[in-house]
C-alpha positions as CSV (number, residue, x, y, z in Angstrom):
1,X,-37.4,61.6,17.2
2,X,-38.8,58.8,15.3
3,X,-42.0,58.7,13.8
4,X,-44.9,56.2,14.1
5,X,-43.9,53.2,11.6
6,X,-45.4,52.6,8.4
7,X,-45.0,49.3,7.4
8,X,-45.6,50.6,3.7
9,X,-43.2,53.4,3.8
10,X,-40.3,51.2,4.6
11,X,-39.2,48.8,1.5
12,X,-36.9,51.8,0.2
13,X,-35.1,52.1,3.2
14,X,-35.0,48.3,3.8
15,X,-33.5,48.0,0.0
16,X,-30.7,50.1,0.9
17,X,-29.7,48.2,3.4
18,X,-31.0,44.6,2.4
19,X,-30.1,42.2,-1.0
20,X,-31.9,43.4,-4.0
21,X,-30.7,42.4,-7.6
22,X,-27.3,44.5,-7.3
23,X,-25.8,42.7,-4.5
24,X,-25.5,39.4,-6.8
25,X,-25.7,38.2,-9.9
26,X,-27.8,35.2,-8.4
27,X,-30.6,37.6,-7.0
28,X,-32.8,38.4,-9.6
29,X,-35.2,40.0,-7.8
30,X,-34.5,41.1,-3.9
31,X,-35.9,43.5,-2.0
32,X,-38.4,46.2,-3.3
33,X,-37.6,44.8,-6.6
34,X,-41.0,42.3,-6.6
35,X,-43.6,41.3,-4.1
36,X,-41.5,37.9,-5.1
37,X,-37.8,37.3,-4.6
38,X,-36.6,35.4,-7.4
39,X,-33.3,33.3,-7.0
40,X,-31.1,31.5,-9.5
41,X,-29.7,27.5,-8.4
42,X,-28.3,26.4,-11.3
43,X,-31.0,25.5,-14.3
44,X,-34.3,26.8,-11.8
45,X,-35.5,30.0,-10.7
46,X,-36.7,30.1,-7.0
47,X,-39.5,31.8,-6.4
48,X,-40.6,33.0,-3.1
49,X,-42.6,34.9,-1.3
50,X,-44.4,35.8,2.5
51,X,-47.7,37.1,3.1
52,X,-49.7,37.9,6.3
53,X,-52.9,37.8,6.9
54,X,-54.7,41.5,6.7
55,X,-54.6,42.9,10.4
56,X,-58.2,42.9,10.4
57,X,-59.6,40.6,7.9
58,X,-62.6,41.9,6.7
59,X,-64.4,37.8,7.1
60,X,-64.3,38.6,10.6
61,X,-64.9,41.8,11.1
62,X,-68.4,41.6,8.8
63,X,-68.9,38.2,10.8
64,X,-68.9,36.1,7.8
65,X,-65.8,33.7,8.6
66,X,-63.9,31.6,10.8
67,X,-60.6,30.6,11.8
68,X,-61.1,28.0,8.8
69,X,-61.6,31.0,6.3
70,X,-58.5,32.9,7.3
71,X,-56.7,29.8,7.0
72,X,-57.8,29.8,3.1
73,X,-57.3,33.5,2.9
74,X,-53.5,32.7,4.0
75,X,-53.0,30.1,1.0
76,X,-54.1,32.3,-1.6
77,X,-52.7,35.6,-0.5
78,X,-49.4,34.4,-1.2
79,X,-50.1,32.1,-4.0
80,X,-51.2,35.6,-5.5
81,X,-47.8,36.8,-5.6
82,X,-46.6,33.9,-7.4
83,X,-49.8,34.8,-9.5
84,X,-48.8,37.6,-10.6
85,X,-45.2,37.4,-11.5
86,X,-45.5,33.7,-13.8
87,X,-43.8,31.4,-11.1
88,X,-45.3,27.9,-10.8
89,X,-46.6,27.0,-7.2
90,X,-44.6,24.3,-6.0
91,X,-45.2,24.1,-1.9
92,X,-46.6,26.3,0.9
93,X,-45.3,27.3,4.6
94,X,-47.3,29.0,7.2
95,X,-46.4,30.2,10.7
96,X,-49.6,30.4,13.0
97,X,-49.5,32.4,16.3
98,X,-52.2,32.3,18.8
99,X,-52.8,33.5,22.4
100,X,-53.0,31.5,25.3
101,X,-57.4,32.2,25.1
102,X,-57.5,30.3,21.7
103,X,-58.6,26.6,22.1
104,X,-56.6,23.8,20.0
105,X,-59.6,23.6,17.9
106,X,-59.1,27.3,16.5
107,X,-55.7,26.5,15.7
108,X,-57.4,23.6,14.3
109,X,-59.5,25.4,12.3
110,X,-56.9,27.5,10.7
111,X,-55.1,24.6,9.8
112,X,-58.1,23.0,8.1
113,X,-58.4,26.0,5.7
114,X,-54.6,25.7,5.1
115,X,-55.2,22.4,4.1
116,X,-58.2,22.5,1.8
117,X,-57.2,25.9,0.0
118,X,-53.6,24.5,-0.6
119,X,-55.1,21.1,-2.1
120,X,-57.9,22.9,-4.6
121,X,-54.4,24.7,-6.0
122,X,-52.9,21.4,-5.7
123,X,-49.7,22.7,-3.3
124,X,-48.4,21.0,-0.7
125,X,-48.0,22.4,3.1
126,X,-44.6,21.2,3.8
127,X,-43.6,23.1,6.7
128,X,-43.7,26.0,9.7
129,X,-44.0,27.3,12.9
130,X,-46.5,27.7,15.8
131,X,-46.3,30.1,19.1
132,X,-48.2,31.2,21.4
133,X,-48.0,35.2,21.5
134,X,-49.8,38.2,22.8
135,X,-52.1,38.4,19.6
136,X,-53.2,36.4,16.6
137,X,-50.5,36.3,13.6
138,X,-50.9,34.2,10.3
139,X,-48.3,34.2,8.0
140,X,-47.4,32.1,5.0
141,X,-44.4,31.6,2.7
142,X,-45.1,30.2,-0.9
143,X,-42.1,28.9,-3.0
144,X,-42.4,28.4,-6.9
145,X,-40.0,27.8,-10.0
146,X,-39.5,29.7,-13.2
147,X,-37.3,27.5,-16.0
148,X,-36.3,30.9,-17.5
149,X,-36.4,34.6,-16.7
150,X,-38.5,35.1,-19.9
151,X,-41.2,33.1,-17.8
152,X,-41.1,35.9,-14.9
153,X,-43.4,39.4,-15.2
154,X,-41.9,41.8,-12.2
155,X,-42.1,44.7,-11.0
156,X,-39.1,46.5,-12.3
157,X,-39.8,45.0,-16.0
158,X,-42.4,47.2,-17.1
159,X,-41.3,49.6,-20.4
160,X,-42.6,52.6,-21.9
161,X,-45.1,51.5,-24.4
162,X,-46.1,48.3,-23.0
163,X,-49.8,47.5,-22.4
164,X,-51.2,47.2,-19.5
165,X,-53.4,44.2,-18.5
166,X,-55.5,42.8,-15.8
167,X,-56.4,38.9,-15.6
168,X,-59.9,39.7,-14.2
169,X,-62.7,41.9,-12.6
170,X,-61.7,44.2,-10.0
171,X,-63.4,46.2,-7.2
172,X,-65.2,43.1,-6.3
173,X,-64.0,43.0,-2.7
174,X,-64.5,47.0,-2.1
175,X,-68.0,46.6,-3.4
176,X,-68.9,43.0,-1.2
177,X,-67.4,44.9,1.8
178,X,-69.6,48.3,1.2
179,X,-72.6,46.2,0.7
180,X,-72.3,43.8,3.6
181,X,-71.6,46.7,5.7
182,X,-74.4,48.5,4.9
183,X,-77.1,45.5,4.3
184,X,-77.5,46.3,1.1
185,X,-79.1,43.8,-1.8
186,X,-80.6,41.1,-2.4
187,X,-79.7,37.1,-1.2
188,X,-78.4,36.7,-4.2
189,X,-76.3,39.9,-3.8
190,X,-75.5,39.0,-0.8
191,X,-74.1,36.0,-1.2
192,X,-72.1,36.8,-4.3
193,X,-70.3,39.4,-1.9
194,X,-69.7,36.7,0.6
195,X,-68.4,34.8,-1.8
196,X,-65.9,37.0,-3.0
197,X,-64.7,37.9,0.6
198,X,-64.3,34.3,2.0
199,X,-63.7,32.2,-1.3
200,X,-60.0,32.7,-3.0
201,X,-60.6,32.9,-6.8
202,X,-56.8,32.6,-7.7
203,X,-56.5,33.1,-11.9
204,X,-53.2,30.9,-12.1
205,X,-54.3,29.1,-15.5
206,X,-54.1,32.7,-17.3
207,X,-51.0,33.1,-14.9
208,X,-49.3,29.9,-16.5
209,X,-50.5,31.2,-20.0
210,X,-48.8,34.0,-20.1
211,X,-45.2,33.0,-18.5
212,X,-45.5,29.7,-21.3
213,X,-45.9,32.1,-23.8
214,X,-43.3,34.6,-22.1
215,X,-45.6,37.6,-23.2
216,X,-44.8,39.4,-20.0
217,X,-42.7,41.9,-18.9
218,X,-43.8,44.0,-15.6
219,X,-46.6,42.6,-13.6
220,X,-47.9,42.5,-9.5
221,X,-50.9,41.0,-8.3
222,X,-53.5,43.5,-6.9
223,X,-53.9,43.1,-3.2
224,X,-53.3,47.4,-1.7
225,X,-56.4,48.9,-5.1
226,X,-55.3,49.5,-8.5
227,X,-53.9,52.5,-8.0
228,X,-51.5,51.6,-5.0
229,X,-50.1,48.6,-6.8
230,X,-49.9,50.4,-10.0
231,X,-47.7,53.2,-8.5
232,X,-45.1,50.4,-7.1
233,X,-44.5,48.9,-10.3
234,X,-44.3,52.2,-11.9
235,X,-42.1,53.2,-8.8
236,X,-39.9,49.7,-9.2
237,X,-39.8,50.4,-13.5
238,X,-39.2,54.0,-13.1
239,X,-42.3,54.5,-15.8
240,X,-45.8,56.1,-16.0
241,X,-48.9,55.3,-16.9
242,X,-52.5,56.0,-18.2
243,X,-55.4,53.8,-17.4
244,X,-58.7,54.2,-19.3
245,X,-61.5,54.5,-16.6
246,X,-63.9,52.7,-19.1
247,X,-61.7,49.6,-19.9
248,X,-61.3,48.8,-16.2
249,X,-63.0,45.7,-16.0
250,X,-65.6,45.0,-12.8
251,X,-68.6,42.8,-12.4
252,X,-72.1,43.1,-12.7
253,X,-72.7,43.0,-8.9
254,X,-70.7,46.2,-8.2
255,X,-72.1,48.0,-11.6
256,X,-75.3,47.8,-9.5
257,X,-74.2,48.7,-6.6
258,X,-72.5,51.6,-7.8
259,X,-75.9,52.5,-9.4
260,X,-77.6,52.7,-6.0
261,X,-74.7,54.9,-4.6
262,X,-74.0,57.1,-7.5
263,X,-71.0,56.3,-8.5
264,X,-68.5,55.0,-11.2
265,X,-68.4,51.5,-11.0
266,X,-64.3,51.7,-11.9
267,X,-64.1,53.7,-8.1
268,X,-64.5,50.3,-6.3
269,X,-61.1,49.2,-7.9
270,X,-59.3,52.1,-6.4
271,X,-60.6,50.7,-2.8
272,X,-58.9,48.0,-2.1
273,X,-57.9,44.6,-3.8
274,X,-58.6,41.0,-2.5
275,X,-59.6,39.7,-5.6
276,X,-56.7,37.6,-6.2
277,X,-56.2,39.4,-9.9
278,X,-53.1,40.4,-11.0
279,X,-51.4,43.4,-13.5
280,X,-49.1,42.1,-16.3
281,X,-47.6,44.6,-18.9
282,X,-46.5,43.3,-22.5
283,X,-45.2,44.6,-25.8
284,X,-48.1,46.1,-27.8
285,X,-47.8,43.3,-30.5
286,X,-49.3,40.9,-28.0
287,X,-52.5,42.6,-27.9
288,X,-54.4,40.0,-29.9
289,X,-53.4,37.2,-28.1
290,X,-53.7,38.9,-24.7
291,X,-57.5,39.2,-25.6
292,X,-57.9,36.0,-26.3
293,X,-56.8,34.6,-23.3
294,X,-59.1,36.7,-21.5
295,X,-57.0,39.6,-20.1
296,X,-58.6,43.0,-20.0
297,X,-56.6,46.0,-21.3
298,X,-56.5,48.9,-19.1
299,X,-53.8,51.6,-20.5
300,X,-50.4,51.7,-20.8
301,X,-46.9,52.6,-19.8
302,X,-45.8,55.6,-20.2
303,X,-42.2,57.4,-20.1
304,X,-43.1,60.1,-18.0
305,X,-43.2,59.1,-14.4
306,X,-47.1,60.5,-13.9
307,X,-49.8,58.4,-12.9
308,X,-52.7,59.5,-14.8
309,X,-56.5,57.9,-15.2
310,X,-58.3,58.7,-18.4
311,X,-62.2,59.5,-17.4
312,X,-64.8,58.9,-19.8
313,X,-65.1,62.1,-22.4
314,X,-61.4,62.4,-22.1
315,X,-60.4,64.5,-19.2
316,X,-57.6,63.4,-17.4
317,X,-56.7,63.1,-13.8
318,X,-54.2,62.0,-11.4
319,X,-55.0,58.2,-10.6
320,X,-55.8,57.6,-7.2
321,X,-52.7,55.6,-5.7
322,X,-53.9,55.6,-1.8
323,X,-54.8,52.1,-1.4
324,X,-55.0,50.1,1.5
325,X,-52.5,50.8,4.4
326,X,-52.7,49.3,8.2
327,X,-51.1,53.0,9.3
328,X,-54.4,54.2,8.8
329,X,-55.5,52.9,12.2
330,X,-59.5,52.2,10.6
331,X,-61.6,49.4,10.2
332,X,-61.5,47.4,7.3
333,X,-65.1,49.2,6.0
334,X,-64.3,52.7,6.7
335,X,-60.8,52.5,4.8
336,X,-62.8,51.0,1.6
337,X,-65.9,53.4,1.6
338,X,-63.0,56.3,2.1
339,X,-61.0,55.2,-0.5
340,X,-64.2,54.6,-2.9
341,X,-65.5,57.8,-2.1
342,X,-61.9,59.9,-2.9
343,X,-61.8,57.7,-6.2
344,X,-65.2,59.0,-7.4
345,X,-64.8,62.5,-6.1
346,X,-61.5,62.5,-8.5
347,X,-63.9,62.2,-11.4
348,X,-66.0,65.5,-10.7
């Protein structure tokens, strides 16, 4: 008897029976290798990827977006996976299906957003699909080049000893979607958390900086939490690691947030992503000039296949690796605030 699926559960069953990087010397990365498949045509590296839209996106479900914000949300979801393996945006796909209730000037809308978040990255929309179908389904394909594999940071490149960075804040989303959800803050407050849930912040300069320099070796973007996407590249590299609760980087609106609820501030990254960031790991000799282009140091890889977070004082405990999952049958709000909630208790 089969069980109910779990879209999240399945990438090791699809590898075994799909193309990942064993079935040809041409597929660098295939299936459950990268959130990118990576594809060698003569002198270029393809670089592609396919993103839907959350199943609930938490614009609508706080009431703070439109068709036209989804449409921007689809654009930089899967820019983000280019993001965070070092592959150059070159164009951008989307399939749009909408029921027979929507009006031509939601599909409209959508398309709008398409077409304003793909120009502020500067990549064209070359292509798709449309139906009409028994519920709304946005999806979007994003294709980029590499001129080497020392360009690339995946999933299944990470190595014991390597550092572990991230390219920006994170928890931003968890903490704009517990505060929105709960009325909390000021204007000013407020609109910073709108902000961070309806206006893609992609961080492809320090992307592009560190694929130039080819300083990476593993790297994701973080769109499940910290903790979820940390445990599939340590799951794809077949390493550890320890992340230093302290070091994990998250802005001023969520330290004060987390002040008001009593919690570590660090807990709002084991939410949920959507901030568009992403994890690279590099050879410890790259520490100087991984600080100054920005990146924050978290830990590090480890040999021993533990996940492990580092709490302030010392003590050490098993990182939080639930993340987001669509199985989970809750609203966008309840998953974060559970999530927050079993990160902080983890530090007691």
């Amino acid at each position: 008897m089969s069980g109910a699926l779990d879209p999240d559960a399945m990438p090791a069953w699809l590898a075994s029976r799909l193309s990942t990087r064993e079935s040809s010397a041409d597929i660098l990365a295939g299936v459950n290798d990268d959130d990118c498949t990576v594809i060698r045509f003569g002198d270029v590296l393809l670089v592609a990827t396919t993103d839907y839209v959350n199943s609930r996106p938490i614009a609508i479900e706080l009431g703070i977006g439109s068709f036209r914000t989804l449409g921007r949300i689809l654009v930089a979801s899967s820019l983000a996976d280019l993001c965070g393996s070092g592959a150059e945006p070159k164009a951008f796909l989307t399939a749009v299906m909408m029921t027979r209730e929507n009006t031509e000037k939601d599909f409209q809308d959508v398309m709008e957003g398409v077409r304003e978040e793909s120009r502020r990255w500067g990549v064209p929309v070359v292509g798709g699909d449309t139906k009409l179908g028994p519920s709304i389904a946005l999806a979007g394909t994003a294709i980029g080049i590499a001129r080497s594999e020392r360009n690339l940071f995946l999933k299944y490149r990470a190595r014991p000893g390597d550092l572990v960075w991230s390219s920006g804040c994170l928890g931003s989303c968890s903490a704009a979607v517990w505060g929105l959800a709960e009325q909390y803050g000021s204007d000013s407050w407020r609109n910073w958390a709108i902000d961070k849930l309806t206006v893609p912040e992609l961080p492809l300069s320090k992307s592009k900086a560190v694929s130039d320099a080819e300083l990476g070796r593993g790297g994701t973007d973080v769109s499940d939490g910290l903790g979820m996407d940390l445990d599939q590249l340590c799951n794809c590299s077949d390493v550890g690691v320890i992340i230093n609760a302290d070091q994990i980087p998250t802005a001023e609106e969520t330290q004060v947030l987390a002040r008001e609820l009593h919690i570590p501030p660090w807990a709002f990254a084991l939410g949920t992503g959507g901030e568009f960031q992403f994890l690279v790991t590099t050879d410890p000799k790259s520490r100087d000039r991984m600080h100054s282009m920005g990146f924050h140091l978290l830990g590090e890889v480890t040999a021993q296949r533990e996940r492990l977070l580092r709490l302030i004082g010392g003590k050490i405990v098993a990182l939080p690796t639930a993340g987001h999952r669509d199985v989970r049958n809750l609203t966008f709000t309840q998953e974060v605030q559970s999530l927050v909630q079993a990160a902080a208790n983890a530090a007691k």
